[in-house]
C-alpha positions in Angstrom: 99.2 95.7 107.1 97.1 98.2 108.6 94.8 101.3 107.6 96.4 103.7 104.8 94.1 106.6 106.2 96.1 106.6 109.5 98.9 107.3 108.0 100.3 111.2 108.0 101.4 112.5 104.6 100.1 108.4 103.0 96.7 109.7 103.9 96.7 113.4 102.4 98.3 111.6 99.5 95.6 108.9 99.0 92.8 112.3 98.9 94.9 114.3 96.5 95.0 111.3 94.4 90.9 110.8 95.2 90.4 114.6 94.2 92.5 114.2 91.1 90.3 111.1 90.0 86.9 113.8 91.1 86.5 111.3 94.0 85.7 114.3 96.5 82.9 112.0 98.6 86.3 109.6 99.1 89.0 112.5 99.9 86.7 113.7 102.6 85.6 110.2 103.9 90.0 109.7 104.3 90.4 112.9 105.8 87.7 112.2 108.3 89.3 108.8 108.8 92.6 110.6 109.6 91.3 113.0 111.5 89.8 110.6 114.1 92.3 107.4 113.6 95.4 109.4 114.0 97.8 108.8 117.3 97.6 113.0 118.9 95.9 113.9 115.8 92.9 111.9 117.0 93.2 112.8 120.4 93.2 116.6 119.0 90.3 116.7 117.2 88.0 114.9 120.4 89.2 117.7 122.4 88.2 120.3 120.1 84.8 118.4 119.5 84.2 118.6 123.1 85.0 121.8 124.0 82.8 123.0 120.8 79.7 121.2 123.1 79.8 118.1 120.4 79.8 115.2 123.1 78.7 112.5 120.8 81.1 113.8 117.7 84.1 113.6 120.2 82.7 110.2 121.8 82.5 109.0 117.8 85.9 109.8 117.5 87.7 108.2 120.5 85.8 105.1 119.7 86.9 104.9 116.2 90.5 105.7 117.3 90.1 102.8 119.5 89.1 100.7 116.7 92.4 101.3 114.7 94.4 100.8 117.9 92.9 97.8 117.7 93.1 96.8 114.1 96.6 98.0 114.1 97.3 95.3 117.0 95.8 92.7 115.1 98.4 92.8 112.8 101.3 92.1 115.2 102.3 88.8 114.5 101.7 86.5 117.9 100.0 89.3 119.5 97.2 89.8 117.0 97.6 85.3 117.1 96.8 85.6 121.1 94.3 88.4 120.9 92.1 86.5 118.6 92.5 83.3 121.0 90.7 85.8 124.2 88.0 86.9 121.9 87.0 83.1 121.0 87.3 82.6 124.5 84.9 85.1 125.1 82.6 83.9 122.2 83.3 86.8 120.1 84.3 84.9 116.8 84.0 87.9 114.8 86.7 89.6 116.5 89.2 86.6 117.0 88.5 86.0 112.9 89.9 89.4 112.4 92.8 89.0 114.3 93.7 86.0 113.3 93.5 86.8 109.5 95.6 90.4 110.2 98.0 88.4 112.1 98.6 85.6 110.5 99.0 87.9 106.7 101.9 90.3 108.5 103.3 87.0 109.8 102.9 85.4 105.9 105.0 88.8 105.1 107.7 88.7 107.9 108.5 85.3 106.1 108.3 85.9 103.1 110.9 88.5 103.4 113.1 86.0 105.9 113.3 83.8 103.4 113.8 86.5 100.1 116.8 87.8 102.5 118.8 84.9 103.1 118.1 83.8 99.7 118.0 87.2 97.1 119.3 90.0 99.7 117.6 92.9 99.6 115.3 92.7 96.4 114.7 89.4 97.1 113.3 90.4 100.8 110.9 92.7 99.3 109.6 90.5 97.3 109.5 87.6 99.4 107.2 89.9 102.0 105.2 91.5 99.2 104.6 87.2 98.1 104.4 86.0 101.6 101.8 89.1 102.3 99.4 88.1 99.0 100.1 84.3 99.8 98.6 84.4 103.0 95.9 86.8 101.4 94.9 83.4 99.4 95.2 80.8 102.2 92.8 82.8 103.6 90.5 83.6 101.5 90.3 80.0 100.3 90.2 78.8 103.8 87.0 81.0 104.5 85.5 80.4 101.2 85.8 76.5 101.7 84.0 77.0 105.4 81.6 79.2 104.4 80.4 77.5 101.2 81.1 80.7 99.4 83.3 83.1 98.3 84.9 85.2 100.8 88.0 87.7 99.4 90.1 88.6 102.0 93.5 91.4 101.9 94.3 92.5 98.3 91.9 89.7 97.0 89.0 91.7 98.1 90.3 94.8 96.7 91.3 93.4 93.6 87.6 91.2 93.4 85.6 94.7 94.7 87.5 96.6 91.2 86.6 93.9 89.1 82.8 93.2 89.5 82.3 97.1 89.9 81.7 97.3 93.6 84.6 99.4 94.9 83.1 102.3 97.0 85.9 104.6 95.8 88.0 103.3 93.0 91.3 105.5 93.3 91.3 105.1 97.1 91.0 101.5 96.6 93.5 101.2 94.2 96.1 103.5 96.3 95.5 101.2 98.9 96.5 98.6 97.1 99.6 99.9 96.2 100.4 102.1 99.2 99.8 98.1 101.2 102.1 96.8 98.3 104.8 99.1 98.9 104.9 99.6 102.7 104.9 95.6 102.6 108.1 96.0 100.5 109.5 98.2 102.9 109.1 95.7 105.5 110.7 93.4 103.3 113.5 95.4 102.9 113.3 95.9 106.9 113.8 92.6 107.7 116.9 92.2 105.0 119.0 95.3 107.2 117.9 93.6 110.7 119.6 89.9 109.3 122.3 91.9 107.9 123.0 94.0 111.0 124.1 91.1 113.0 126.8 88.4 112.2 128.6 86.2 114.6 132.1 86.1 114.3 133.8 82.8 113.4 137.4 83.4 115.7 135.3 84.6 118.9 131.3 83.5 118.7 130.2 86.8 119.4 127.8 89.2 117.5 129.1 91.8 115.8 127.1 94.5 113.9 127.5 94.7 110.1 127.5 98.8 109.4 127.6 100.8 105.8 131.7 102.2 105.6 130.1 105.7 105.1 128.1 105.4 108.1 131.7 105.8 110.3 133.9 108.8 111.2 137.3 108.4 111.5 139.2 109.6 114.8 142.4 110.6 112.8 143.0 112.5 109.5 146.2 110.8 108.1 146.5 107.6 108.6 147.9 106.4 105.9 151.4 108.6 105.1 153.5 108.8 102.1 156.4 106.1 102.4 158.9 108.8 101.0 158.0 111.1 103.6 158.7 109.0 106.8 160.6 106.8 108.4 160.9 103.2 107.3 159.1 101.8 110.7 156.5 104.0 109.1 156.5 102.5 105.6 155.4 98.6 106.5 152.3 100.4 108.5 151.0 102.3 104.6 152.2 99.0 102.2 149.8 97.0 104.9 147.2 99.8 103.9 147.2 99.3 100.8 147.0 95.6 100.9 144.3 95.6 103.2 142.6 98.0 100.5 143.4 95.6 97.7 142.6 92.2 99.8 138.6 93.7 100.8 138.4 95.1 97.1 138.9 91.2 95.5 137.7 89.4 99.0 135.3 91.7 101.1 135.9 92.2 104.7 139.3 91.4 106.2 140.3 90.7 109.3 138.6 90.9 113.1 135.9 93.3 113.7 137.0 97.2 113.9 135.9 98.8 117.5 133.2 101.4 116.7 131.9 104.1 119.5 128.8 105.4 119.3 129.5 109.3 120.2 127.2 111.7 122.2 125.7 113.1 119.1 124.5 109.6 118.0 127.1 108.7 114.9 129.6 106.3 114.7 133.3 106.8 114.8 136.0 103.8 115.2 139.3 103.6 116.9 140.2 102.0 113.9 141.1 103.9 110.7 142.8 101.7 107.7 140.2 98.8 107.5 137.5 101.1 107.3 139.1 103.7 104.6 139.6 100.5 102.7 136.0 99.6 103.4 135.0 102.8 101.6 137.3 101.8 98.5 136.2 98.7 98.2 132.5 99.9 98.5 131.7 96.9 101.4 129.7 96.6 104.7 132.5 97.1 107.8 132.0 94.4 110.7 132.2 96.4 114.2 132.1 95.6 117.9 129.9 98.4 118.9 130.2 100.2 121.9 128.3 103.2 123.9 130.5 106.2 124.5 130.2 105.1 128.6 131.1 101.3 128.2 134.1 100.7 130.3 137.1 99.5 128.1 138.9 96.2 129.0 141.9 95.7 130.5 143.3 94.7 127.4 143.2 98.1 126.0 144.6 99.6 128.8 148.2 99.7 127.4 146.8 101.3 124.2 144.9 103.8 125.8 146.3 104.6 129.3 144.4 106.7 131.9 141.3 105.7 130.0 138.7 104.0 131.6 135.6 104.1 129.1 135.6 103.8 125.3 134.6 107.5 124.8 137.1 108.7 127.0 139.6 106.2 124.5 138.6 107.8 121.6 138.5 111.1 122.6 142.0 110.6 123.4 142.9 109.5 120.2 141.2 112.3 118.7 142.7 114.6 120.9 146.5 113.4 119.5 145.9 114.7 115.8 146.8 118.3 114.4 144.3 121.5 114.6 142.9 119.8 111.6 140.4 117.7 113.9 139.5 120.7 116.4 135.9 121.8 114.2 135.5 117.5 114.4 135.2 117.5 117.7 133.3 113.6 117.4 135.8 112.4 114.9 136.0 113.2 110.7 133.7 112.1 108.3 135.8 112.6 105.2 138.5 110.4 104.0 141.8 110.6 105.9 144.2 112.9 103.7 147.3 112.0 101.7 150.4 114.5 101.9 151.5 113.4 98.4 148.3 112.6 96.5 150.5 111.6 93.5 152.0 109.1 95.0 148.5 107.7 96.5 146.9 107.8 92.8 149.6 105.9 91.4 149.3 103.0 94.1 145.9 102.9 93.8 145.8 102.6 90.4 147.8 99.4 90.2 145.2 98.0 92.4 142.6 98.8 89.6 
């Protein structure tokens, strides 16, 4: 899963935790590892190394930032698979071994936490890569043993066998390795679980549509739904509809075709649509949205609803434009929840929905 001492912030962690244990040989040894395995950091420290007139000390470190490149390659799955295939070809077996293995335990994760997904959600992804991680671990190292006629650890296997018989070079670095690996494989996990989530295909259309948190949404108006004794009847069918919809997703989950979200200028999400996604946040569900850039042109379709328009910010920002002064310091759209004008009258029909 790659090198821990790479890592910013992972790696000054890992030497506090050395220097807590009195492990100062270790904290300097990850330091030094950081210092020249780094991406910039790396690149940094050769330059001062040079222009201080150490030559060999900057050579040292470009070589072993080359090196974690490298490793860290080895762990993509297919890549690191094709990478070990050249070096065979070229007869280096010692290098196509480590790719292979690297590659072949992320790819162990990736399904592991496929599987945990579909299967357990998001707990179950984590631990599905965190088991497909430590299974491959074991194919591996029985694999190895079994061709070499003895035993060869590989992953967390060696870590774990290295604690046990007493031959761990640094004992708290090795054991924050193995639970940094353990987590970071969990987060991978839990990766992979958002990414299948993200996407869904729609049923009525067969297109993809994106799968977002409610809270993750502005709104482009601030009172949507109105108090039926304070307009007109045409407007009273529009807030009973609310309130269904809010009941319907709370009992069922999402309702209805896909809301159309924009992505705006400063990179958040607001929708044309309002209701569905109010009732989204009541019912504490994931919204499902046709999103689309601020610059996408807007189909003919949508022309009627949003005339002179000709992209989908330009629709939006129309929409936006048609509310009170309430709106002008939301210049993207509101993040809050759109307001009620009688907010007895909104507790009490909610309430009957509890």
């Amino acid at each position: 899963m790659g090198n821990t001492d790479s890592i910013p912030v992972i790696s000054q962690a890992k030497s506090l935790v050395q220097v807590i244990s009195s492990d100062e040989e270790g904290a300097r040894k990850t330091q030094e590892n950081f210092l020249r395995q780094c991406p910039v950091v790396s690149q940094v420290t050769s330059a001062v190394q040079a222009i201080g007139g150490d030559e060999k000390g900057a050579l040292q470190t470009q070589l072993q930032f080359v090196d974690g490149v490298n490793n860290f390659v080895d762990g993509i799955p297919v890549v690191g698979h094709i990478k070990g295939g050249i070096h065979y070809a070229c007869g280096d077996n010692k290098g196509g071994d480590a790719a292979m293995k690297s590659a072949s335990k992320t790819t162990g994760a990736v399904i592991g936490g496929v599987i945990g997904a579909v299967s357990g959600g998001p707990g179950g992804a984590v631990i599905g890569a965190i088991s497909g991680s430590n299974i491959m671990d074991g194919i591996i190292t029985g694999c190895d043993s079994a061709i070499s006629g003895s035993y060869r650890p590989y992953g967390n296997i060696s870590i774990i066998t290295n604690l046990v018989n007493g031959e761990s070079k640094s004992i708290s670095g090795d054991i924050f390795d193995l639970v940094a690996g353990t987590v970071l494989e969990g987060c991978m996990g839990y990766g992979i679980y958002k990414s299948i989530k993200a996407v869904k295909v729609n049923k009525t259309t067969n297109q993809r549509v994106a799968v977002l948190e409610a809270n993750e949404i502005r709104y482009s108006q601030t009172n949507e739904i109105l108090n039926p004794h304070h307009v007109r009847y045409s407007q009273t069918t529009i807030n009973q509809n609310a309130l269904d919809i809010m009941k319907n997703m709370k009992e069922n989950g999402w309702n209805g075709e896909p809301v159309d979200v924009v992505q705006m200028p400063d990179g958040r999400l607001t929708s044309i649509d309002n209701r569905r996604i109010y009732a989204a946040r009541y019912a504490n569900i994931d919204v499902e949205a046709n999103m689309h850039h601020y610059s996408d042109r807007i189909p003919s379709s949508m022309q009627e609803r949003f005339p002179n328009c000709g992209t989908w910010g330009e629709a939006i920002q129309q929409r936006i434009k048609k509310q009170n002064n309430s709106l002008t310091e939301f210049l993207y759209g509101i993040p809050e929840n759109p307001r009620f004008y009688n907010a007895t009258w909104y507790v009490q029909s909610v309430s009957t929905m509890s």
